[in-house]
C-alpha positions as CSV (number, residue, x, y, z in Angstrom):
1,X,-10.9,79.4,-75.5
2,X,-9.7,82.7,-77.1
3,X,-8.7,85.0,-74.6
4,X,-7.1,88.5,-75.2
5,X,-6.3,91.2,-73.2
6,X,-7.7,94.9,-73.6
7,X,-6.3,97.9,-72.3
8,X,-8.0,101.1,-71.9
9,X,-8.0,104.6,-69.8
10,X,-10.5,103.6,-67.4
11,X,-12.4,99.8,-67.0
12,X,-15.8,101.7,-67.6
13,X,-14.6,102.4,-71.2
14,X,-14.3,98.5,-71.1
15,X,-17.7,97.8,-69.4
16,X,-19.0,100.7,-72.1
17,X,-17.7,99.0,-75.7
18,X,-18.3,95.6,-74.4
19,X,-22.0,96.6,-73.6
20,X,-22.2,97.9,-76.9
21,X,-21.0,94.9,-78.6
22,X,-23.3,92.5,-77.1
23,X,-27.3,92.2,-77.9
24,X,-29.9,94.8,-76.6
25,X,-32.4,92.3,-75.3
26,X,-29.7,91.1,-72.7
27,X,-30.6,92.1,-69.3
28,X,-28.0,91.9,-66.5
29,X,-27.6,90.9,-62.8
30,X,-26.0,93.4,-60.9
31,X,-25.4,93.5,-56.6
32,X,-26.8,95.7,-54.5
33,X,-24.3,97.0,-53.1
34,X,-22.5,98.0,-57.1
35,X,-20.7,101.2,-57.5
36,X,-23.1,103.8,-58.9
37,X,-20.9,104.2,-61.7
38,X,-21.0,100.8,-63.3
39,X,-25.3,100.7,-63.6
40,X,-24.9,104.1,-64.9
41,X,-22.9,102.5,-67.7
42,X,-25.2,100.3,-67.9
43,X,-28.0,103.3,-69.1
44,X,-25.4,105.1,-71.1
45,X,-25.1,101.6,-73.0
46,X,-29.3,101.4,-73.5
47,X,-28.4,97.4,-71.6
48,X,-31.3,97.1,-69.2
49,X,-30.3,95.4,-65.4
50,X,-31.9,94.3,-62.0
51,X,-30.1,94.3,-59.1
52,X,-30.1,91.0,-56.4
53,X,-28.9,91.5,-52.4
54,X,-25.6,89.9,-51.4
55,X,-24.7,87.0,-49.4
56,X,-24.0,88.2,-45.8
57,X,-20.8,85.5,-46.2
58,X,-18.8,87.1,-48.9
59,X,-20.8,90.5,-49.5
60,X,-20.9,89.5,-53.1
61,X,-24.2,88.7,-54.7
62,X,-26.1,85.9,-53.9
63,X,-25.4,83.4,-56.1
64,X,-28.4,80.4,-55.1
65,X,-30.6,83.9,-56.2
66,X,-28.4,84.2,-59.5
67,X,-29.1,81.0,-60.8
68,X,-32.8,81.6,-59.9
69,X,-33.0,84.8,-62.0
70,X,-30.9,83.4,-65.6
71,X,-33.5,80.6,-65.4
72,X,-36.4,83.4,-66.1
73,X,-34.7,85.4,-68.4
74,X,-33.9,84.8,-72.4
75,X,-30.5,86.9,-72.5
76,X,-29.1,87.4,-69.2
77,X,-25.9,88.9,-68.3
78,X,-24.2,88.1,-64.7
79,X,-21.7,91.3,-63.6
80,X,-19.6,89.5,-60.4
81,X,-18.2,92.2,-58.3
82,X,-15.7,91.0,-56.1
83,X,-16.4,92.9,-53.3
84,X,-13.4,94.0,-51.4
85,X,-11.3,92.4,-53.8
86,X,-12.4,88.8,-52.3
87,X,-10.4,86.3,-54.5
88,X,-12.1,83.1,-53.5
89,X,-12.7,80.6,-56.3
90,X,-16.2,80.9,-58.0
91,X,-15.5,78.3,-61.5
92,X,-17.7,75.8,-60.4
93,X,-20.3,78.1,-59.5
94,X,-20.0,79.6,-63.2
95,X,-19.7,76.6,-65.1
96,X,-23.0,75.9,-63.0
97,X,-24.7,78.7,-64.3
98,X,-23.3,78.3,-68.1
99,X,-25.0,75.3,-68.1
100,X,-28.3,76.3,-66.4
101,X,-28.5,79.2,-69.4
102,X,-26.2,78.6,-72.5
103,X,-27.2,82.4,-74.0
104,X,-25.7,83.9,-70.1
105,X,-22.6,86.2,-70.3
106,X,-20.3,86.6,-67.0
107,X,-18.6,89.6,-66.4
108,X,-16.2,89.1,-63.4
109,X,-15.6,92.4,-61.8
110,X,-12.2,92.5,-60.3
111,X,-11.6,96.2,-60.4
112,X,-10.6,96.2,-56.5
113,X,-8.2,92.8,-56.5
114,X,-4.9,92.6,-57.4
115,X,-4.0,92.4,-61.0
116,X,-2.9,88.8,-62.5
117,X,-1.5,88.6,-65.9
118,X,-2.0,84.7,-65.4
119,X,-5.0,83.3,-67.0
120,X,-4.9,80.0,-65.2
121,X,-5.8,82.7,-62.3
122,X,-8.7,83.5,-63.8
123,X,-12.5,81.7,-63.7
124,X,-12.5,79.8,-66.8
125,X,-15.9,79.9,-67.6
126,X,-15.7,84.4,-67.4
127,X,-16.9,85.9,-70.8
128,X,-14.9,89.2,-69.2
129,X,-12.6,89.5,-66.3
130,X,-12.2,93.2,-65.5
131,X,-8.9,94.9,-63.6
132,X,-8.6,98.8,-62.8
133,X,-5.9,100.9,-61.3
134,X,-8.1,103.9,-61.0
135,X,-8.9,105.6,-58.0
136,X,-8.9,104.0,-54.9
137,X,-8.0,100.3,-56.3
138,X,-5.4,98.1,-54.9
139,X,-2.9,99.6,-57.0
140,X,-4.4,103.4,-57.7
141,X,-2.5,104.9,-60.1
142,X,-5.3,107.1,-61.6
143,X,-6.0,105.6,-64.8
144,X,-5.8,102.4,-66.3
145,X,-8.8,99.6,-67.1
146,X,-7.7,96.2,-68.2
147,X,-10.0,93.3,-69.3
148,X,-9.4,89.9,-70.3
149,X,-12.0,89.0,-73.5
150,X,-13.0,85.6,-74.6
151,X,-12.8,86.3,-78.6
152,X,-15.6,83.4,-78.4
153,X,-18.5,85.1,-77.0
154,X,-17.4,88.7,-77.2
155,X,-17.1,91.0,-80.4
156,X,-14.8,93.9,-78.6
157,X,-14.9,97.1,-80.8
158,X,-13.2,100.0,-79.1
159,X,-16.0,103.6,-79.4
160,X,-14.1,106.4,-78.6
161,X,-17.1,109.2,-77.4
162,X,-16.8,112.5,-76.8
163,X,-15.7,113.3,-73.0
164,X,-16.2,116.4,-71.0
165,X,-15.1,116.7,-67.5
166,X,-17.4,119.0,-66.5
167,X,-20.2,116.1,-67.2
168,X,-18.3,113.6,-65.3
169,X,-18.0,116.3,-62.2
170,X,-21.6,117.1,-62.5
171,X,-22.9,113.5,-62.9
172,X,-20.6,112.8,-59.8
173,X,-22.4,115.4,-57.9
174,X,-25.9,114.1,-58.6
175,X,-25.0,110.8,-57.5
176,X,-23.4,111.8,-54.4
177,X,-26.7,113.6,-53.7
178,X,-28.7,111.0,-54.5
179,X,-27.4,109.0,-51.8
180,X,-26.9,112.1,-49.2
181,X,-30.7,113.2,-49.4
182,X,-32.1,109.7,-50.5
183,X,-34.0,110.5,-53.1
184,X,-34.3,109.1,-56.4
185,X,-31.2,109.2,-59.3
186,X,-32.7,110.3,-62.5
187,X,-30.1,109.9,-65.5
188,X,-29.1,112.4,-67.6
189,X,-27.5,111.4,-70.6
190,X,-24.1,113.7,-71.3
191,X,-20.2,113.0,-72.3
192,X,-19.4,112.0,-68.8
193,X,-17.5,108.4,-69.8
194,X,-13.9,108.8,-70.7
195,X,-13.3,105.9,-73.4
196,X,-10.1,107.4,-74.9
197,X,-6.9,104.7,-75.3
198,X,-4.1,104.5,-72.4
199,X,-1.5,106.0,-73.9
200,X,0.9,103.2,-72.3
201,X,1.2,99.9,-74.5
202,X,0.5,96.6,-73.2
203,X,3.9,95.6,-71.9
204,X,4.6,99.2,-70.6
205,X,1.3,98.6,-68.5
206,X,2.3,95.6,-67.6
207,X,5.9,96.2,-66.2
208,X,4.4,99.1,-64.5
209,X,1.4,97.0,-62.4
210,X,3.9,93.7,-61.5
211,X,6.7,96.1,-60.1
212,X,4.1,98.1,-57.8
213,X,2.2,94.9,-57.2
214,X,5.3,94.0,-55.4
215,X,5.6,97.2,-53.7
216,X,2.1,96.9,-52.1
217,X,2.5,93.3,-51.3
218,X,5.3,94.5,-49.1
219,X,3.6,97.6,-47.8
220,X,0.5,95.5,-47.2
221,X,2.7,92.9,-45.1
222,X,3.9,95.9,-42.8
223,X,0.3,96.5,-41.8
C-alpha cells in the first residue's frame, strides 16, 4: 500500500478535504456516542451518515451491526472512533468488512490515542487513520491534525475555506444548547472549520509529539 502522512491545523480540516475528495453517494457509519463536531463535518462536506449504538464492551460501535449496515448500502464509509483512546487491535475485523463490501472506506479515528509514527502500529486495512493534538487529546497542545492516507483509495487535495471564529464560537454554542435543552440541532452552514496549514513541517511536528509523548507516558505512570 501507499501510505502518506498529512498534516494540518486541526484533524477536522483532514476529515473535511478527505470528505471532499471521495464520491457524494457515499454514506457513512458513524457511533452514537461521536463528537458533535465530526457529523457536523460531515454536513459541511454534503457526505450523508447514520449513526449505530456502541458495544457496551469497548464503547466503540458495534461492529456485528457494522457489517450488517455495509451489506445494504452501495458506497459506505465506516468512521472508527476509538473511544477513550482504546488501542485494542481491530485488522481482522476490517479486513472482514473489506471483503464483505469492496467499495467500503474506513476511517480509523484515533484523535484521543497516543500518536504513533509507526505504520506497522496501524490497522492495515484503514483507508485513513486520524491523530489530533487539539484540545483535550492525549497530548493537547491546541492545534495539530495528522492523518495517515492510503494514496490507493484516497485522492487528498488540501481546500483551504474561509474561517471566522466568531462562526466557530457560535456553532459551538448551538451545539452545547442542543444537548443542554434537548432539542433538536438544525445546521447552519457558516465559515466555522479552520482548514488553514500547521505552520510546523512534518519533522518539526514530529520531534515535538515523540518528546511530549514521553513526557506524558511518565506523568501518566505517576497517576
Amino acid at each position: 500500500m501507499n501510505f502518506n502522512w498529512i498534516l494540518e491545523y486541526r484533524a477536522s480540516g483532514i476529515l473535511y478535504n478527505i470528505l471532499k475528495s471521495i464520491r457524494k453517494d457515499y454514506i457513512f457509519i458513524l457511533p452514537a456516542n461521536i463528537c458533535p463536531i465530526v457529523p457536523v463535518t460531515f454536513l459541511k462536506a454534503n457526505i450523508k451518515f447514520i449513526f449505530l449504538d456502541i458495544s457496551l464492551e469497548t464503547l466503540c460501535i458495534d461492529l456485528f451491526e457494522v457489517k450488517k449496515a455495509i451489506k445494504k448500502i452501495d458506497y459506505p464509509g465506516l468512521l472508527y472512533v476509538r473511544n477513550m483512546g482504546i488501542e485494542h487491535d481491530v485488522n481482522n475485523e476490517f479486513k472482514d468488512f473489506k471483503k464483505t463490501n469492496q467499495n467500503l472506506l474506513i476511517i480509523d479515528d484515533r484523535c484521543q490515542s497516543k500518536i504513533s509514527f509507526n505504520i506497522e502500529d496501524i490497522c492495515s486495512f484503514s483507508d485513513v487513520t486520524l491523530f489530533s493534538t487539539g484540545y483535550a487529546k492525549y497530548l493537547d497542545f491546541g492545534f495539530g491534525g495528522l492523518g495517515l492516507i492510503n494514496n490507493d483509495t484516497i485522492s487528498y487535495t488540501e481546500d483551504i475555506i474561509d474561517f471566522n471564529e466568531n462562526s466557530l464560537s457560535q456553532l459551538t454554542s448551538e451545539l452545547r444548547n442542543s444537548f443542554l435543552t434537548q432539542t433538536k440541532f438544525i445546521y447552519k452552514e457558516n465559515n466555522w472549520l479552520n482548514t488553514e496549514k500547521l505552520k510546523l513541517s512534518f519533522n518539526e511536528y514530529r520531534s515535538y509529539v515523540e518528546e511530549n509523548n514521553q513526557k506524558m507516558i511518565i506523568h501518566k505512570e505517576k497517576i
